[in-house]
N, C-alpha and C positions, 0 to 999 in steps of 0.2 A: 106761949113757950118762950123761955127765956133761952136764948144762944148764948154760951159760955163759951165754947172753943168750935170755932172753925179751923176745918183744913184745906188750904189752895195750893195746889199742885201748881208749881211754875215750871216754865221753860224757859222765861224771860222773853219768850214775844212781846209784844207790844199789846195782845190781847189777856196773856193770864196777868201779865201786871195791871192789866185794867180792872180784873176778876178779885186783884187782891184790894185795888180801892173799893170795888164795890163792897165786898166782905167787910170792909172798915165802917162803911154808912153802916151794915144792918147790927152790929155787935154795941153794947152798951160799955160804959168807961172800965168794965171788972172785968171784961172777957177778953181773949185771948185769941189772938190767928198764929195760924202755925202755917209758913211757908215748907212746902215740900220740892224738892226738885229731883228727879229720876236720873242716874246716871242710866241709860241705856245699857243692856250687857250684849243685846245684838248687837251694836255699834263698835262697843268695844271688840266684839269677839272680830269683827268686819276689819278693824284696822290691824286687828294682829296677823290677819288674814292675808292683807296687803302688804306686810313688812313692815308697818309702820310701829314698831316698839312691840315692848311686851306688854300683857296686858295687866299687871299690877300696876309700871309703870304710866301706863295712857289713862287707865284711869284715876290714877293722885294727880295726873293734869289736867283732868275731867273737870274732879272733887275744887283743885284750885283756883279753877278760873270759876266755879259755879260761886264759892266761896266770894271770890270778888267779886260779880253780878249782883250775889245778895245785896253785899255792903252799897254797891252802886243803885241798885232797888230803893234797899232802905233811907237811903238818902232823902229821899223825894218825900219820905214820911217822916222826915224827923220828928214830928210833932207828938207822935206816935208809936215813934221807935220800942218805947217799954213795953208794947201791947202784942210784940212779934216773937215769934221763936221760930227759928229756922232747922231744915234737917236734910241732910244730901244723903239717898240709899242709893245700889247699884241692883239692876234689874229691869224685866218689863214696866214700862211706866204702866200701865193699865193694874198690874198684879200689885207690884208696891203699892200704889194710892190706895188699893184695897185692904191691905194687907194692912199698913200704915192707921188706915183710919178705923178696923176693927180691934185691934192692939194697942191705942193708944184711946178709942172708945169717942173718937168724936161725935158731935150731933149733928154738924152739916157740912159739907165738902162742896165748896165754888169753885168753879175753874170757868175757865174762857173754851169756848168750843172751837176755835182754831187757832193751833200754837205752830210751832214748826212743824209747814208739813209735809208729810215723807210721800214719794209716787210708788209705794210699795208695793206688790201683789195681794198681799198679808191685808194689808188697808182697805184695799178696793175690795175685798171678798169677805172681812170680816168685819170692816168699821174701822172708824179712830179709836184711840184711847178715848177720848167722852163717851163714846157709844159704848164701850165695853162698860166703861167705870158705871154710866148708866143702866144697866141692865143686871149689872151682879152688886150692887150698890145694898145694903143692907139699910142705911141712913137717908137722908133725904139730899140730893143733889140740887144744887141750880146749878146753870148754865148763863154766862155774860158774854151773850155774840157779838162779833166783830163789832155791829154795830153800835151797841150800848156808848153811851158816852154816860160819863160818871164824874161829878163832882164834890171835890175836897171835903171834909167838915171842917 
């Protein structure tokens, strides 16, 4: 099976950026990764919640510092750069990644199995987002734990 387009969900941990080199080793010089990053809309609803802004507002400062993370990402790939496409939705991350990689029709989704992580109730009783994405996942998922070490081509 030839991979044409992957999609990696980042959060910019330290592990889905490792998810997205690995996604680089397995893709040949014509296929395509498509960086995904979730604005959270629990998060957002949470600070409006607290006072902190509205919530169109918090999240175009979400959008624009996620924006600058990409660019600061990509960097590390220059070599690479024309093989990426990026895209910031607002939502659950588990439901976007799904939603994302059925509608745009990819054939494999890499992520790192521990990104930012929350002590949420939600979490401990239903899973992480991996676990979720894993389980209603229509394509085929891999997973790049913490441990993986990964190197350049």
């Amino acid at each position: 099976m030839k991979i044409e387009d992957v999609l990696v969900p980042v959060d910019f941990s330290p592990n889905s950026l490792r998810a997205v080199e690995f996604a680089l080793g397995l893709i040949d010089d014509d296929s395509e990764i498509y960086l995904l990053h979730v604005i959270d809309s629990s998060f957002v609803d949470r600070l409006t919640s607290e006072g902190f802004g509205d919530a169109p507002t918090a999240t175009e400062k979400l959008r624009k510092r996620a924006e600058e993370r990409f660019e600061e990402a990509l960097a590390a790939f220059a070599d690479h750069k024309e093989r990426f496409e990026s895209m910031i939705v607002v939502g659950r991350p588990f439901a976007e990644i799904l939603r994302v990689a059925a509608d745009l029709d990819f054939q494999l989704i890499v992520m790192g199995t521990h990104g930012v992580r929350g002590e949420h109730i939600e979490e401990l009783l239903f899973g992480s987002t991996a676990e979720k994405v894993l389980r209603a996942a229509q394509i085929p998922v891999l997973f790049v734990p913490d441990s993986v070490e990964t190197a350049r081509q």
